[in-house]
Phi, psi and omega in degrees: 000128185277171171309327168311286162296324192299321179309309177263016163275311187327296187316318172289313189309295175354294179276006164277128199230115169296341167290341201213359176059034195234150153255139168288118162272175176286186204278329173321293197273313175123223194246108189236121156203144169348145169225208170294269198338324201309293192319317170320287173327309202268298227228031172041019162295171183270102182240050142189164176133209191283109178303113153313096181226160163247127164253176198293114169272136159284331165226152196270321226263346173293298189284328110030276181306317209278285172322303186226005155073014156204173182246143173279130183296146168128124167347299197261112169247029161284353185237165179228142159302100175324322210241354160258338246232304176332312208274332184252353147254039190284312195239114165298130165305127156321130168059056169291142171269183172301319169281343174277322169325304161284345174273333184265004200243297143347303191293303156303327186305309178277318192297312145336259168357286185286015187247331173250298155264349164259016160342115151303172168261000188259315180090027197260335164207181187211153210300135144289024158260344171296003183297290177309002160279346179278033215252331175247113157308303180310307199295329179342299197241044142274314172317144171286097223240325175290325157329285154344278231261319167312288167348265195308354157269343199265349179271301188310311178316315152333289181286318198303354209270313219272143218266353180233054174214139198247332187273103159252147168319195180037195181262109190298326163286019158255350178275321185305290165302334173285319181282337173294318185298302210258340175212113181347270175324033189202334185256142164316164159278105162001110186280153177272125171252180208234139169289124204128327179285140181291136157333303198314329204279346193277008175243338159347124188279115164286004161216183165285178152259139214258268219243096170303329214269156172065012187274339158317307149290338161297321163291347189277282190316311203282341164316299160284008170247357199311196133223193189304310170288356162307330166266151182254102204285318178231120184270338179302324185336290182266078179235176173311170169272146188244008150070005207247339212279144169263181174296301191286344168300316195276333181277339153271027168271307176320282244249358150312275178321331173270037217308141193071005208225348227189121153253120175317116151327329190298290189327312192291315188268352148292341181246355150312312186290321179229119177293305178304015146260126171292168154246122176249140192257122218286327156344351191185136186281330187284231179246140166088105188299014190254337204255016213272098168316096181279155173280143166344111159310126200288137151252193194200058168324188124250118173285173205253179197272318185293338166286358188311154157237119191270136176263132216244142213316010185237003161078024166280156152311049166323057183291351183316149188256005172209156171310311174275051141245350183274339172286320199265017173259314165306346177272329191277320207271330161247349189091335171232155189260004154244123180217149176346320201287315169304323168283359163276024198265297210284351178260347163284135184252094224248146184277000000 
């Protein structure tokens, strides 16, 4: 991960409120954080299908055993070393049977998991009860798996907000893609991908950032100063066929979209059964259907002269408020600091 990124997960995280699983924004935009759909779009996970549950194993080093067929050195198997699971099931043996096919297939599955949506903050090892999601393979990609990995970051965020957690967990590309997909001022230019493919692939950072200093602050300013057209509220409309969506994914894309108007049958028949269950709407990450965010009506100020912002040949916004901020935005997005883009440098206005 470059510097570039790292800057701008701080910045979101910086604005994430553990009461409501939502970042706080200025008063223009409001309340923004990943949702399902985010999850669907960007990374093709599954947000239906088989709810992700684990129950308690009694013994670690039994189920272990039973699953990928060694034990890993060490005191503790509740836990597993990412870099043993790597070193020993890196390569299948010849004239393999079915039962080793499945154990080096496990063996990858949790090493995957815990490397991405199940990310520790150390990123050094992962629970051996996620073993058991593996335990029937056909079932595998039944699981809601974009349900999960959503959960475990909105969980991780929780604690990350707090000064005496440094780490954050989970998976950090759907919060990175998810802040490139809704706001300008924050993504590079966008790689062309192919249809069947995830989003997620149209942000591979194509270079390092070359000049770091005061770009931590500089990403904090255009946050709080963005507005309403600075964000891309539905970035989805138009996208490629990801060719994998089954019925019921599109009809909860329908009830995305419709967001406050549409409620889910489940939902509806779950709040019959009890008045003390909300109906919560998958449209908004926080609590309650009443709290239902519409996006904004775009406005057009007229800004003051010293507020010009030059628009730069990819039709992004250079709102950077200074000439070397405006270099280190032509340095991330072409690679050199002298480019086409640098002459418009003369339209920025400093008070």
């Amino acid at each position: 991960m470059n510097q570039h990124d790292c800057v701008t997960l701080s910045t979101i995280i910086e604005r994430s409120r553990s009461e409501t699983n939502t970042g706080h924004f200025n008063v223009d935009i409001g309340e923004m954080m990943p949702t399902l759909e985010d999850t669907w779009k960007i990374f093709q996970l599954k947000v239906t299908g088989v709810a992700i549950t684990v129950r308690r194993v009694e013994n670690y080093e039994e189920h272990i055993v039973c699953m990928i067929g060694e034990v890993p050195p060490g005191r503790s198997n509740s836990f597993i070393q990412l870099t043993w699971l790597r070193n020993t099931f890196n390569q299948i043996p010849k004239n393999y049977n079915r039962t080793t096919l499945l154990r080096y297939t496990r063996a990858y599955l949790l090493y995957l998991v815990g490397r991405t949506i199940f990310a520790d903050s150390t990123n050094r090892t992962v629970p051996t009860i996620y073993l058991q999601l593996f335990e029937d393979i056909d079932v595998v990609g039944q699981y809601a798996w974009g349900v999960a990995a959503l959960a475990f970051l909105f969980r991780a965020l929780s604690k990350v907000v707090h000064v005496d957690h440094q780490h954050l967990s989970g998976s950090t590309t759907i919060l990175l893609c998810w802040a490139h997909e809704h706001f300008k001022l924050l993504c590079p230019i966008p790689k062309e991908i192919r249809s069947g493919q995830p989003r997620s692939l149209r942000w591979v950072p194509p270079r390092e950032w070359y000049n770091t200093q005061n770009f931590n602050l500089v990403v904090r300013q255009e946050l709080d100063n963005a507005q309403i057209n600075d964000v891309i509220w539905t970035p989805y409309e138009v996208y490629l066929d990801i060719g994998e969506e089954s019925a019921d994914d599109r009809d909860y894309g329908l009830r995305v979209q419709v967001a406050g108007e549409e409620v889910s049958e489940e939902l509806e028949q779950d709040d019959e059964m009890d008045d003390n269950v909300p109906i919560w709407h998958p449209s908004r990450p926080d609590e309650g259907p009443s709290n239902t965010q519409p996006i904004p009506t775009p406005i057009q100020p007229e800004e003051p002269r010293w507020q010009l912002r030059p628009v730069l040949q990819d039709g992004r916004s250079a709102t950077h408020s200074s000439r070397a901020a405006l270099i280190q935005s032509c340095i991330y997005h072409c690679g050199s600091r002298s480019c086409q883009h640098n002459e418009s440098v003369n339209d920025v206005y400093i008070a």
